[in-house]
mmCIF file of the C-alpha atoms, coordinates in Angstrom:
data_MODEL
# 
_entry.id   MODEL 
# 
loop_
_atom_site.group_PDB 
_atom_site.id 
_atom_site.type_symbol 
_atom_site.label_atom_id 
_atom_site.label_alt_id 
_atom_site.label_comp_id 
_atom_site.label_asym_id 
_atom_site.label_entity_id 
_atom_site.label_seq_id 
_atom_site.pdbx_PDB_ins_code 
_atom_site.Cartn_x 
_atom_site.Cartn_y 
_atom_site.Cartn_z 
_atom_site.occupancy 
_atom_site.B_iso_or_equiv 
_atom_site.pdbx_formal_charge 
_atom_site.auth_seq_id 
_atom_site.auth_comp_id 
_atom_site.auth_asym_id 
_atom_site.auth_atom_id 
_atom_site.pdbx_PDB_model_num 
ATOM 1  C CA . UNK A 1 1  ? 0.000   0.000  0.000   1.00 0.00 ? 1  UNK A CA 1 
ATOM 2  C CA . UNK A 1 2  ? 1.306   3.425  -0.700  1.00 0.00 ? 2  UNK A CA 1 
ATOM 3  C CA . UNK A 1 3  ? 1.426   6.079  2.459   1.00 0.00 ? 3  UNK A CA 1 
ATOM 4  C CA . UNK A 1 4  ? -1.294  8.349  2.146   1.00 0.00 ? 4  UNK A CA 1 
ATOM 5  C CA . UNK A 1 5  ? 0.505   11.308 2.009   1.00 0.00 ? 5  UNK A CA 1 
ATOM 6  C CA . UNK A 1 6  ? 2.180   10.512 -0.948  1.00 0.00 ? 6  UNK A CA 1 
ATOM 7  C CA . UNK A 1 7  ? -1.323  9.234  -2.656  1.00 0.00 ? 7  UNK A CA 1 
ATOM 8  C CA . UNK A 1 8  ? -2.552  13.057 -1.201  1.00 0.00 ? 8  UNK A CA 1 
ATOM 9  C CA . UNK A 1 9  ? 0.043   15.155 -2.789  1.00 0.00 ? 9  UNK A CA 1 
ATOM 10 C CA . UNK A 1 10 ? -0.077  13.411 -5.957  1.00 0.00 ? 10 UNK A CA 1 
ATOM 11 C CA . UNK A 1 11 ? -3.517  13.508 -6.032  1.00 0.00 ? 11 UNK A CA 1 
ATOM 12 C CA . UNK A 1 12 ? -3.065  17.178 -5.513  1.00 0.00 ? 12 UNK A CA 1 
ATOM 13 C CA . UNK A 1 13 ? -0.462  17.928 -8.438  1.00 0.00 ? 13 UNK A CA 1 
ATOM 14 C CA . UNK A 1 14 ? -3.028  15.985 -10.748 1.00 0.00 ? 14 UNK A CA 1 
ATOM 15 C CA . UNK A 1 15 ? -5.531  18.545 -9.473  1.00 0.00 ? 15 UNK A CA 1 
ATOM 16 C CA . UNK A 1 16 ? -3.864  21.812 -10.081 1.00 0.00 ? 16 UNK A CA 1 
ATOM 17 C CA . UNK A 1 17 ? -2.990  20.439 -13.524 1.00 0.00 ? 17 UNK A CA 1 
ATOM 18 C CA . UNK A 1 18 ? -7.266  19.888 -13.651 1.00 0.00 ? 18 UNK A CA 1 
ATOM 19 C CA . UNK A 1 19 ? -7.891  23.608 -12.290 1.00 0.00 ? 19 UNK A CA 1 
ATOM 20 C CA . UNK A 1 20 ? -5.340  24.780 -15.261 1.00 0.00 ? 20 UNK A CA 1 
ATOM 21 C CA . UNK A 1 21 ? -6.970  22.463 -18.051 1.00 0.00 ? 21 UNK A CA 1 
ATOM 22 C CA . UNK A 1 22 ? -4.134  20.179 -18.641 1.00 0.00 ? 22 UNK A CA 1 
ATOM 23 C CA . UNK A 1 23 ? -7.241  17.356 -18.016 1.00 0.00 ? 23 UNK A CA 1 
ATOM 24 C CA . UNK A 1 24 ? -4.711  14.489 -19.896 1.00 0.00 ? 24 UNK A CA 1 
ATOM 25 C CA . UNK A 1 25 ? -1.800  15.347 -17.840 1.00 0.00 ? 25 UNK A CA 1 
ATOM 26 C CA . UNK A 1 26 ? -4.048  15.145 -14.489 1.00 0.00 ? 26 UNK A CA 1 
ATOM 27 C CA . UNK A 1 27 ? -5.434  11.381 -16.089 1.00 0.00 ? 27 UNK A CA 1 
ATOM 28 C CA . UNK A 1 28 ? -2.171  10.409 -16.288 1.00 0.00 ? 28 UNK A CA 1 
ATOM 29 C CA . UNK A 1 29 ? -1.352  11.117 -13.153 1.00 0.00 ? 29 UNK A CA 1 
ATOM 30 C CA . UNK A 1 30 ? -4.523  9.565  -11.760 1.00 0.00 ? 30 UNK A CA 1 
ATOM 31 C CA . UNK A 1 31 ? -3.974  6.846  -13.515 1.00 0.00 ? 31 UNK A CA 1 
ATOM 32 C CA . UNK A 1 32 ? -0.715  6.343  -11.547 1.00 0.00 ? 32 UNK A CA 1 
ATOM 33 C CA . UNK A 1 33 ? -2.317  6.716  -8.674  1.00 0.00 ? 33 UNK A CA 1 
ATOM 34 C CA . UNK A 1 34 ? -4.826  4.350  -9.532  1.00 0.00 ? 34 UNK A CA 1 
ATOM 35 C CA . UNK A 1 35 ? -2.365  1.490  -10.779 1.00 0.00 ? 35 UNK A CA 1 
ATOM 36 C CA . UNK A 1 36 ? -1.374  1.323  -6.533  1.00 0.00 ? 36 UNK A CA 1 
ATOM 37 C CA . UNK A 1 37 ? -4.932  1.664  -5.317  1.00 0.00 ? 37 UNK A CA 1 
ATOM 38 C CA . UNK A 1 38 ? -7.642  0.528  -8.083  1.00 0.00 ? 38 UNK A CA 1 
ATOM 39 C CA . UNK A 1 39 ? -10.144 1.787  -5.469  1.00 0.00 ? 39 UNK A CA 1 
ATOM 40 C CA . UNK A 1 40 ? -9.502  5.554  -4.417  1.00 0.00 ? 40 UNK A CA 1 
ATOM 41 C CA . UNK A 1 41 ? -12.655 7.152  -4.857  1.00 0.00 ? 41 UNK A CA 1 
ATOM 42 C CA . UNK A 1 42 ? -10.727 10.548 -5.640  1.00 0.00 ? 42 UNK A CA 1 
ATOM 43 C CA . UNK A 1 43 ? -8.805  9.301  -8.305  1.00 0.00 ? 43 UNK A CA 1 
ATOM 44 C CA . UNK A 1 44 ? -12.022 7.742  -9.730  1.00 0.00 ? 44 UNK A CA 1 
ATOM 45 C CA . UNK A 1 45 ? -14.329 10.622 -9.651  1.00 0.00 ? 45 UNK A CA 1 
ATOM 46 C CA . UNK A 1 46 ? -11.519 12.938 -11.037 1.00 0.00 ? 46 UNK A CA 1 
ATOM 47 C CA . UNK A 1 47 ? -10.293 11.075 -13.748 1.00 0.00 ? 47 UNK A CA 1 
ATOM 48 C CA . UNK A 1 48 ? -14.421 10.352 -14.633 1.00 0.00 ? 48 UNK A CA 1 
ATOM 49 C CA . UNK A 1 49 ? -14.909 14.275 -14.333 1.00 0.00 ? 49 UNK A CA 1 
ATOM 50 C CA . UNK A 1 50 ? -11.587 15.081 -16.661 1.00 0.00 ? 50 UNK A CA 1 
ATOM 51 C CA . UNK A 1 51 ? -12.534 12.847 -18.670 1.00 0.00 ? 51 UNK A CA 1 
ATOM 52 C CA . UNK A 1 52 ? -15.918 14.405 -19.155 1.00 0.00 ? 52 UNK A CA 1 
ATOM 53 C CA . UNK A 1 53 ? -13.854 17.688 -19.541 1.00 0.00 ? 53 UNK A CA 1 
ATOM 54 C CA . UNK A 1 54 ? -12.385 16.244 -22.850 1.00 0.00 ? 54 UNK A CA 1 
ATOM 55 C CA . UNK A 1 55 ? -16.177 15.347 -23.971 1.00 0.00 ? 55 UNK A CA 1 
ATOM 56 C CA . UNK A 1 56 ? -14.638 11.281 -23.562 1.00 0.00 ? 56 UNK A CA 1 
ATOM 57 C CA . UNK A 1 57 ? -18.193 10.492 -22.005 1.00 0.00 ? 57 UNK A CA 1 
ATOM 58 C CA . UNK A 1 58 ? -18.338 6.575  -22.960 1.00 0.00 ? 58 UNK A CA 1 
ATOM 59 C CA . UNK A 1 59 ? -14.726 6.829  -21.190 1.00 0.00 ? 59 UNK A CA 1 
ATOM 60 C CA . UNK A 1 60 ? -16.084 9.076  -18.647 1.00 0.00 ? 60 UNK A CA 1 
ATOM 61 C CA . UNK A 1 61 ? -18.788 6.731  -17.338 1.00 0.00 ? 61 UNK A CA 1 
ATOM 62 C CA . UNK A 1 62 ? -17.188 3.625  -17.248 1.00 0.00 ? 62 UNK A CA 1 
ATOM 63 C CA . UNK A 1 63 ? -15.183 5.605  -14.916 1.00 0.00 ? 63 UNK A CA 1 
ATOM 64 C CA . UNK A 1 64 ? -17.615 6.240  -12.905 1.00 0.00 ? 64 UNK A CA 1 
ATOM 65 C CA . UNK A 1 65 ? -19.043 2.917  -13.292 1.00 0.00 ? 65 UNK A CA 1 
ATOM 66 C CA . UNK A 1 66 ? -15.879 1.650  -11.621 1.00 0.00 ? 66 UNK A CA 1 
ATOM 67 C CA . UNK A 1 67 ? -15.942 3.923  -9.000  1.00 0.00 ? 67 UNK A CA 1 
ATOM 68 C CA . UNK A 1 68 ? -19.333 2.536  -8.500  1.00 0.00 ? 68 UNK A CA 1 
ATOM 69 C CA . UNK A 1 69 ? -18.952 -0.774 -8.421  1.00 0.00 ? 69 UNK A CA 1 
ATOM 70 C CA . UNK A 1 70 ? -15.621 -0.188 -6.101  1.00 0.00 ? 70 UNK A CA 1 
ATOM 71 C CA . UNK A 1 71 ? -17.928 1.603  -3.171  1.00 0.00 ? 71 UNK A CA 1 
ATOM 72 C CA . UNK A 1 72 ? -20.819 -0.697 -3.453  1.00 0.00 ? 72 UNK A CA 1 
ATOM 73 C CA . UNK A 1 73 ? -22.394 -1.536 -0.208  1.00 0.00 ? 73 UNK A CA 1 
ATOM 74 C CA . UNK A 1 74 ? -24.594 -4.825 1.137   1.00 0.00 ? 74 UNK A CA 1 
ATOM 75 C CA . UNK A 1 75 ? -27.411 -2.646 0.995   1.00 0.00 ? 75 UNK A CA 1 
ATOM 76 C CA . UNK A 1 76 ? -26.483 -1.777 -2.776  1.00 0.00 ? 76 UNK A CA 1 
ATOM 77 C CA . UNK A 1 77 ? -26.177 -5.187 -3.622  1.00 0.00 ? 77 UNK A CA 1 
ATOM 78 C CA . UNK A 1 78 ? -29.781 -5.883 -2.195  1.00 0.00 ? 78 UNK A CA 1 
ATOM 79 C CA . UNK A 1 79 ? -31.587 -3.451 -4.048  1.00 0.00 ? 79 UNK A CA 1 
ATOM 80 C CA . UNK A 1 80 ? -30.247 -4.322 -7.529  1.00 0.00 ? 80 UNK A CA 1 
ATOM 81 C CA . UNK A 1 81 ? -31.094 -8.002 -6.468  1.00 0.00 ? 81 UNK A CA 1 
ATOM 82 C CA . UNK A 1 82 ? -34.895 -6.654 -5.690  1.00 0.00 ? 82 UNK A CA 1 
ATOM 83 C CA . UNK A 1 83 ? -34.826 -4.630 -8.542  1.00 0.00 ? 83 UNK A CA 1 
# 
Protein backbone atom coordinates (compact mmCIF):
# COMPACT_ATOMS: atom_id res chain seq x y z
CA UNK A 1 0.00 0.00 0.00
CA UNK A 2 1.31 3.42 -0.70
CA UNK A 3 1.43 6.08 2.46
CA UNK A 4 -1.29 8.35 2.15
CA UNK A 5 0.51 11.31 2.01
CA UNK A 6 2.18 10.51 -0.95
CA UNK A 7 -1.32 9.23 -2.66
CA UNK A 8 -2.55 13.06 -1.20
CA UNK A 9 0.04 15.16 -2.79
CA UNK A 10 -0.08 13.41 -5.96
CA UNK A 11 -3.52 13.51 -6.03
CA UNK A 12 -3.06 17.18 -5.51
CA UNK A 13 -0.46 17.93 -8.44
CA UNK A 14 -3.03 15.99 -10.75
CA UNK A 15 -5.53 18.55 -9.47
CA UNK A 16 -3.86 21.81 -10.08
CA UNK A 17 -2.99 20.44 -13.52
CA UNK A 18 -7.27 19.89 -13.65
CA UNK A 19 -7.89 23.61 -12.29
CA UNK A 20 -5.34 24.78 -15.26
CA UNK A 21 -6.97 22.46 -18.05
CA UNK A 22 -4.13 20.18 -18.64
CA UNK A 23 -7.24 17.36 -18.02
CA UNK A 24 -4.71 14.49 -19.90
CA UNK A 25 -1.80 15.35 -17.84
CA UNK A 26 -4.05 15.15 -14.49
CA UNK A 27 -5.43 11.38 -16.09
CA UNK A 28 -2.17 10.41 -16.29
CA UNK A 29 -1.35 11.12 -13.15
CA UNK A 30 -4.52 9.56 -11.76
CA UNK A 31 -3.97 6.85 -13.51
CA UNK A 32 -0.71 6.34 -11.55
CA UNK A 33 -2.32 6.72 -8.67
CA UNK A 34 -4.83 4.35 -9.53
CA UNK A 35 -2.37 1.49 -10.78
CA UNK A 36 -1.37 1.32 -6.53
CA UNK A 37 -4.93 1.66 -5.32
CA UNK A 38 -7.64 0.53 -8.08
CA UNK A 39 -10.14 1.79 -5.47
CA UNK A 40 -9.50 5.55 -4.42
CA UNK A 41 -12.65 7.15 -4.86
CA UNK A 42 -10.73 10.55 -5.64
CA UNK A 43 -8.81 9.30 -8.31
CA UNK A 44 -12.02 7.74 -9.73
CA UNK A 45 -14.33 10.62 -9.65
CA UNK A 46 -11.52 12.94 -11.04
CA UNK A 47 -10.29 11.08 -13.75
CA UNK A 48 -14.42 10.35 -14.63
CA UNK A 49 -14.91 14.28 -14.33
CA UNK A 50 -11.59 15.08 -16.66
CA UNK A 51 -12.53 12.85 -18.67
CA UNK A 52 -15.92 14.41 -19.16
CA UNK A 53 -13.85 17.69 -19.54
CA UNK A 54 -12.38 16.24 -22.85
CA UNK A 55 -16.18 15.35 -23.97
CA UNK A 56 -14.64 11.28 -23.56
CA UNK A 57 -18.19 10.49 -22.00
CA UNK A 58 -18.34 6.57 -22.96
CA UNK A 59 -14.73 6.83 -21.19
CA UNK A 60 -16.08 9.08 -18.65
CA UNK A 61 -18.79 6.73 -17.34
CA UNK A 62 -17.19 3.63 -17.25
CA UNK A 63 -15.18 5.60 -14.92
CA UNK A 64 -17.61 6.24 -12.91
CA UNK A 65 -19.04 2.92 -13.29
CA UNK A 66 -15.88 1.65 -11.62
CA UNK A 67 -15.94 3.92 -9.00
CA UNK A 68 -19.33 2.54 -8.50
CA UNK A 69 -18.95 -0.77 -8.42
CA UNK A 70 -15.62 -0.19 -6.10
CA UNK A 71 -17.93 1.60 -3.17
CA UNK A 72 -20.82 -0.70 -3.45
CA UNK A 73 -22.39 -1.54 -0.21
CA UNK A 74 -24.59 -4.82 1.14
CA UNK A 75 -27.41 -2.65 1.00
CA UNK A 76 -26.48 -1.78 -2.78
CA UNK A 77 -26.18 -5.19 -3.62
CA UNK A 78 -29.78 -5.88 -2.20
CA UNK A 79 -31.59 -3.45 -4.05
CA UNK A 80 -30.25 -4.32 -7.53
CA UNK A 81 -31.09 -8.00 -6.47
CA UNK A 82 -34.90 -6.65 -5.69
CA UNK A 83 -34.83 -4.63 -8.54
Amino acid sequence: MVPILYVMSEIDSANELFLKKKFEDAIKIYDMILQEEPNNLVALNNKGYALSKLKKFEDAIAVSYTHLRAHETPEHLVWRVLR
